[in-house]
MDAnalysis code that builds the backbone (N, CA, C; Angstrom):
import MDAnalysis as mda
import numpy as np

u = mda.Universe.empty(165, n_residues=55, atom_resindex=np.repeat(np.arange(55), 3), trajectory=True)
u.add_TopologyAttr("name", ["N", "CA", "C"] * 55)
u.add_TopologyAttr("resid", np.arange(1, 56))
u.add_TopologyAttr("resname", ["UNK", "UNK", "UNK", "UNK", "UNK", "UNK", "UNK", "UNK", "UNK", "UNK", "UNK", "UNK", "UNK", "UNK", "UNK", "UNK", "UNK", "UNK", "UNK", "UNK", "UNK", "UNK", "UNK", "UNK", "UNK", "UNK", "UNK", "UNK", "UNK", "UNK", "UNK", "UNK", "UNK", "UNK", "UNK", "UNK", "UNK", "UNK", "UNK", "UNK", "UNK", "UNK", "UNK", "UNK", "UNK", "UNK", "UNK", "UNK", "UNK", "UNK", "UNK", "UNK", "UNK", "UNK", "UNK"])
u.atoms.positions = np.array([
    [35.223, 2.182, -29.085],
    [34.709, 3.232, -29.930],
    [33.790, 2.662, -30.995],
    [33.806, 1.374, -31.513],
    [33.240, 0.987, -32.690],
    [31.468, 0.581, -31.935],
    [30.779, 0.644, -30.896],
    [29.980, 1.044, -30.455],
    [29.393, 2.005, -30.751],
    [30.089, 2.827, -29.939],
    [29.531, 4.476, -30.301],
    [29.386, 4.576, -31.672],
    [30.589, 4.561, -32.507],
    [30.005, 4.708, -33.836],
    [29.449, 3.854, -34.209],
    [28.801, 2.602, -34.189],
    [27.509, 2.133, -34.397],
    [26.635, 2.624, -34.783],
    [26.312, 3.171, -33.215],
    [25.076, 4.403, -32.890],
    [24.990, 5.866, -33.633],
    [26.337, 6.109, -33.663],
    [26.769, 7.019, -34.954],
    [25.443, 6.820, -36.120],
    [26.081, 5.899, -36.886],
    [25.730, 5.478, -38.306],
    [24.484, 5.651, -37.876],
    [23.639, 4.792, -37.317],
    [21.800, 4.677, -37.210],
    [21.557, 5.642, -37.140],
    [22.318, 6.790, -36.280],
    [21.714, 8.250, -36.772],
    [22.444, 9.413, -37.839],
    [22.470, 8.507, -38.923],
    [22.706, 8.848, -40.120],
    [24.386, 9.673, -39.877],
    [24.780, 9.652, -38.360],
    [26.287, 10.654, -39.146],
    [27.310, 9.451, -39.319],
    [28.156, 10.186, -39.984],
    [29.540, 9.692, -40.491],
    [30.463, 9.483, -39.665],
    [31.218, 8.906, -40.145],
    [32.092, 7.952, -39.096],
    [33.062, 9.347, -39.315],
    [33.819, 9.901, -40.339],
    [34.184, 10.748, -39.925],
    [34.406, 12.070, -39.613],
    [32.458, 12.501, -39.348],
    [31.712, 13.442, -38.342],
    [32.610, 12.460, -36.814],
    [31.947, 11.555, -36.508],
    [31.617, 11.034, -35.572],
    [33.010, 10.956, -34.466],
    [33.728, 10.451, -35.337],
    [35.118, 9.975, -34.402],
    [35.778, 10.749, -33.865],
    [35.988, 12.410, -34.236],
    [36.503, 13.231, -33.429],
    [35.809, 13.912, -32.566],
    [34.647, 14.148, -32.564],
    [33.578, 14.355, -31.202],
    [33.777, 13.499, -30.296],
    [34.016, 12.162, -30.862],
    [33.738, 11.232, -29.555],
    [35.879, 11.451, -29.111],
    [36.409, 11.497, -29.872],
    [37.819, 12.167, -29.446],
    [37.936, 12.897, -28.423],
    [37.169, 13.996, -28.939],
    [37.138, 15.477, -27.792],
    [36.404, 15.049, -26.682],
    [35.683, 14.107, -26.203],
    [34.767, 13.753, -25.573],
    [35.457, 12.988, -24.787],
    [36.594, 11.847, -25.329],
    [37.043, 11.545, -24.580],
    [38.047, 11.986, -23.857],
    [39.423, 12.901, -24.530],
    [39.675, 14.070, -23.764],
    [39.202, 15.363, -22.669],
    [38.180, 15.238, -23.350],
    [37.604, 16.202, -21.313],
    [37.115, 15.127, -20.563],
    [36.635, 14.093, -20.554],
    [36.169, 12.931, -19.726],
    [37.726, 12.950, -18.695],
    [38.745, 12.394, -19.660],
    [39.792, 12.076, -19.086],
    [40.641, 13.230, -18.257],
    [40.342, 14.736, -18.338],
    [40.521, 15.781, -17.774],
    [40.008, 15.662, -16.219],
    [39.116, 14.918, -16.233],
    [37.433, 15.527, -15.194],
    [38.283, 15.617, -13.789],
    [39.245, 15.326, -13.276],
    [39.569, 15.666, -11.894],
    [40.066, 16.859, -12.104],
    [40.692, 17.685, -12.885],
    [41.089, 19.012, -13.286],
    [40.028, 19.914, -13.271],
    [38.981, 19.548, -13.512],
    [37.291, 20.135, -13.690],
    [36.943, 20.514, -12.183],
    [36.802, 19.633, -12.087],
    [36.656, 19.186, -10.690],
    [36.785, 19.879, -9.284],
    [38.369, 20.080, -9.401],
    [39.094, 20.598, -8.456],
    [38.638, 22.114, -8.783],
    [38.817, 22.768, -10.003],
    [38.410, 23.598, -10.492],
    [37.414, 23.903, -9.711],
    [36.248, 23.587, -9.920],
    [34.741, 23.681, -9.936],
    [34.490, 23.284, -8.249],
    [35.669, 22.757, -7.451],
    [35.779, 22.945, -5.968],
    [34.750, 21.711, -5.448],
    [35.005, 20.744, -6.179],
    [34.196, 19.690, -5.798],
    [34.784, 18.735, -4.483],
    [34.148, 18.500, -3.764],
    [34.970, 17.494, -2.476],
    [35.585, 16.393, -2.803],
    [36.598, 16.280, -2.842],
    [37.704, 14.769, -2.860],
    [37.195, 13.698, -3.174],
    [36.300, 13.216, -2.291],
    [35.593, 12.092, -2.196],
    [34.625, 12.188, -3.235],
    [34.180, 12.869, -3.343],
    [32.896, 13.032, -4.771],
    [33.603, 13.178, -5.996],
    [35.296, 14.022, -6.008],
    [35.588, 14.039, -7.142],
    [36.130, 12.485, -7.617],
    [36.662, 11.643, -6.510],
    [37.349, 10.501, -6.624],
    [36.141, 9.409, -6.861],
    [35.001, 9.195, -6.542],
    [33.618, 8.838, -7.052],
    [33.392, 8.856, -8.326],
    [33.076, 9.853, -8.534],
    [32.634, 10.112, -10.489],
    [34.115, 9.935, -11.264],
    [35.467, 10.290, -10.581],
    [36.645, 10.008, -11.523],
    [36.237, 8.082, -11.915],
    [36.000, 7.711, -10.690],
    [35.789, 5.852, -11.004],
    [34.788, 5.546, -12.275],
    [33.464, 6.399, -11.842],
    [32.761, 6.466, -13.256],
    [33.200, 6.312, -14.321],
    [33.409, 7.371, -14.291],
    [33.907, 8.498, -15.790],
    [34.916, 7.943, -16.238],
    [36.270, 7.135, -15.616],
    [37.264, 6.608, -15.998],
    [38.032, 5.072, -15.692],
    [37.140, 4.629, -15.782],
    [37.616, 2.975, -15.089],
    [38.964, 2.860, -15.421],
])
C-alpha cells in the first residue's frame, strides 16, 4: 500500500483521503470471482483474471 499512497501524495491527496479508497478497492478486487459468476463469465476466464487481480 505505501506505493499507492506514494502516488497518492504527488497528486496532492491525503493519506487519509487515500487509504480507504484503496481499502474499498481492495475489497471488491478480492470479491471479483463473485462478480464474475454473477456477470456469467466462463470459468476459465473467470479463473484467468482471478490470477491477475489476486496473486
Amino acid at each position: 500500500m505505501a506505493e499507492i499512497l506514494k502516488v497518492a501524495a504527488s497528486a496532492s491527496v491525503a493519506q487519509k483521503t487515500a487509504a480507504p479508497i484503496i481499502d474499498e478497492v481492495r475489497s471488491v478486487i478480492g470479491r471479483w470471482r463473485q462478480f464474475a459468476d454473477e456477470a456469467g463469465l466462463m470459468a476459465s476466464r473467470r479463473d484467468e483474471l482471478d490470477q491477475i487481480l489476486n496473486p
